[in-house]
Residue, then its C-alpha position, 0 to 999 in steps of 0.5 A: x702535362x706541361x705540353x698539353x696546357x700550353x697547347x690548349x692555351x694556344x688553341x684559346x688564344x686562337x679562337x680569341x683572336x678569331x673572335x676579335x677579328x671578326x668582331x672588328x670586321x662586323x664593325x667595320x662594315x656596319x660603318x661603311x653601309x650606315x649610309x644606307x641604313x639608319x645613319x645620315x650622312x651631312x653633306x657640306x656646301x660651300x658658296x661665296x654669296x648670301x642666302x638671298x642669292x638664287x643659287x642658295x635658295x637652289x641648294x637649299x631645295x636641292x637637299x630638301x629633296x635629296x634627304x627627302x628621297x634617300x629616306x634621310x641618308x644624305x642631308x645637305x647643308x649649305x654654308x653661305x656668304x664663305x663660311x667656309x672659304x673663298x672658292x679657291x680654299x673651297x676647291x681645296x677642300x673638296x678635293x681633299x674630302x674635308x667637305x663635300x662640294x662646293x659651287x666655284x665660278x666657271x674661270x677657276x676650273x681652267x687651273x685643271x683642265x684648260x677646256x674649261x675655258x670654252x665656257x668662259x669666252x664672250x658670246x659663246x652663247x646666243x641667250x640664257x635658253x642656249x647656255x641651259x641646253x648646253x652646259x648641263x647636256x650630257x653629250x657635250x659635257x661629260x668627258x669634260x665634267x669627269x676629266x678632273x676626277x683625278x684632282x679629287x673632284x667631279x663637276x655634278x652640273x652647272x648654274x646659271x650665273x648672270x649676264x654680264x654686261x658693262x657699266x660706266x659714269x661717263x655715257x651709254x656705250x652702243x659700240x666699241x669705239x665708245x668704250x676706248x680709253x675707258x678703263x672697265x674692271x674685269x676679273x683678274x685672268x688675262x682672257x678677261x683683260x684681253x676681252x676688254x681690250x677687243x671690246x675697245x676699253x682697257x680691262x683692268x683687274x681688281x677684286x669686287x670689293x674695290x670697285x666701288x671706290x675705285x670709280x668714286x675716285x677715278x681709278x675706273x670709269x666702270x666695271x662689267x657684271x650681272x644686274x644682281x651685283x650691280x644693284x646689291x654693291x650700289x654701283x647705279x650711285x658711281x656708274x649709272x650708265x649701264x650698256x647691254x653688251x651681254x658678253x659674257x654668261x659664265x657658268x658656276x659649277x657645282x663640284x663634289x669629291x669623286x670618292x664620295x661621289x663614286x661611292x653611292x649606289x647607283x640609285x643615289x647617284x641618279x636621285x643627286x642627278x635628277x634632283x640637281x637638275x631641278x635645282x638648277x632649272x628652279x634656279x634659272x627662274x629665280x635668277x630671271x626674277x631677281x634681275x627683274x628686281x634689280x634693274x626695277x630698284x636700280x632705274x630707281x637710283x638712277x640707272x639708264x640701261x641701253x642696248x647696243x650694236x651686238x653683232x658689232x660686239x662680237x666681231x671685235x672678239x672673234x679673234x680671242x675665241x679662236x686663240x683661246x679654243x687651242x685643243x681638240x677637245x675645246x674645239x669639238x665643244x664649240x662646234x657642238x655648241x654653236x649647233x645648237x644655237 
C-alpha cells in the first residue's frame, strides 16, 4: 500500500512540475513578444546639447513617428543638454544596454574603429549637399556603420553638424600665411592639432567652455566652430573676426545597442530607418535656418564674416589626408566619396 502511495505522489509531483514549467515558459514569451503586442517599449537618447538645437528638434519628430507607425511599441525619449551623460559615458551606455542610443560627435567613433576618421579630415566634402549624399548612403557606409556591432552598438545614421570655420580678434584671415602665430583652440585629438598647424596657426586643444575666457585673456587668439556655437557662447564679444575656411563638416552619429537593434522585426527595423532618414533630411533644414539666425544675431554684435582663398586651404592639408587614410578600407571610402563630388 505504501508502494503504491509513494508512486502516485510522484507521478503528482510530476504533473505539478510540468504545470509549473509551462506556466513559466508562457510567461516568458508573453514577455519577450510584449513589444509587439500591447506593451510600449521607452527608447532613451542621450544628446549633449539643448532642445533649441536642430538635432533634438529632429529627434523629437523622429519618435512622433516612430510611436506613431508601430502602433506604440516603441516611444522615444530624448534627454537633452547630458542628462544622461557626457558622450564618452553616453557611448558606455549603449554598448551596455542600459540606454538605447545615443547621438556622439564623428571623432569619438575612431576609438572603435580608425576608418572613422575618413569623416573627420578637412575638405573632405565640397559642400553640406556632398557630406548628405555620402554619409547616409548605404553603398559607402554599411560595412563601416556595422563594424562596431561587436562593441555592442551600430551607427543607425549620421547628422549634419555644422560647418566649421575659424575665428579670431586680431583681423580677417583669407589665407594660411594670415593664421601663422595664431593660436586656434580645436578639439582635443592630434588630427585636429595637426590640421591647425597645416592651416598655418597653432592648434591648441581646450574644452568648449573655456575658450571664452581664454581669448578675453589672451591664452588664444581664437577658436574654430560652426555659427551656431559661435553665436550661442558669445564668441562675436572676444573674436568678432569670423574667416569662412569651411575645413571641417563632421558628422554626428547617431548610435543605438546592436541587440536591441537586431532584435526588431524586420518590419521595425525598416519603419526606424525610413523615419531616421526623415529626421535627418528635417535636420539639414533647421540646421540651414538656425545658421541664418545666428550669423543675423551675431553681425549685430559686431561680427564681420570673410571669405577666403578655399583652394589655398586645401592644398596646405592635403598631406594630413593622405597620412591620415592608412587602411584599405578608409582609402576605398575616400575615393567613392570624392566621386561623388
Amino acid at each position: 500500500m505504501k508502494k503504491i502511495d509513494q508512486k502516485i505522489f510522484c507521478w503528482f509531483m510530476i504533473v505539478v512540475l510540468t504545470l509549473l514549467l509551462s506556466a513559466c515558459s508562457n510567461s516568458g514569451q508573453s514577455s519577450s513578444d510584449s513589444t509587439d503586442s500591447s506593451e510600449t517599449k521607452v527608447l532613451k537618447v542621450a544628446f549633449n546639447q539643448p532642445e533649441s538645437h536642430p538635432q533634438f528638434k529632429a529627434m523629437v519628430d523622429f519618435g512622433e513617428k516612430i510611436k506613431e507607425r508601430t502602433d506604440g511599441a516603441y516611444e522615444v525619449e530624448v534627454s537633452p543638454n547630458e542628462l544622461l551623460g557626457a558622450q564618452r559615458e553616453t557611448i558606455e551606455l549603449v554598448q551596455s544596454g542600459t540606454i538605447a542610443m545615443s547621438i556622439v560627435g564623428g571623432s569619438l567613433m575612431e576609438n572603435f574603429n580608425e576608418d572613422f576618421v575618413v569623416f573627420n579630415l578637412p575638405y573632405v566634402f565640397d559642400s553640406k549637399e556632398h557630406q548628405q549624399s555620402v554619409i547616409n548612403n548605404e553603398e559607402i557606409v554599411h560595412d563601416l556603420y556595422h563594424s562596431v556591432e561587436e562593441d555592442g552598438m551600430i551607427v543607425l545614421g549620421a547628422f549634419h553638424g555644422g560647418v566649421r570655420n575659424v575665428y579670431n580678434g586680431e583681423k580677417p584671415v583669407e589665407k594660411p600665411d594670415d593664421m601663422a602665430g595664431m593660436k586656434i583652440r580645436v578639439m582635443e585629438s592630434d588630427t585636429n592639432v595637426q590640421m591647425m598647424e597645416k592651416m598655418g596657426g597653432v592648434g591648441t586643444p581646450m574644452g568648449q567652455g573655456e575658450v571664452y575666457t581664454a581669448i578675453q585673456s589672451g591664452v588664444l587668439d581664437g577658436g574654430e566652430n560652426n555659427e551656431l556655437v559661435y553665436n550661442d557662447l558669445k564668441h562675436v564679444e572676444v573674436a568678432p573676426y569670423y574667416s569662412n575656411t569651411q575645413h571641417l563638416m563632421l558628422p554626428d552619429y547617431l548610435i543605438i545597442n546592436s541587440e536591441l537593434f537586431n532584435g526588431m522585426s524586420e518590419e521595425h527595423q525598416q519603419i526606424f530607418r525610413e523615419e531616421l532618414a526623415n529626421a535627418i533630411e528635417l535636420e539639414y533644414e533647421l540646421f540651414a535656418e538656425d545658421v541664418d539666425k545666428a550669423k543675423q544675431e551675431a553681425e549685430e554684435a559686431g561680427a564681420q564674416f570673410n571669405d577666403v582663398d578655399m583652394e589655398a586651404f586645401q592644398q596646405a592639408v592635403e598631406p594630413l589626408i593622405e597620412e591620415k587614410l592608412t587602411s584599405d578600407q578608409a582609402k576605398e571610402i575616400y575615393e567613392k566619396l570624392r566621386d561623388m563630388e
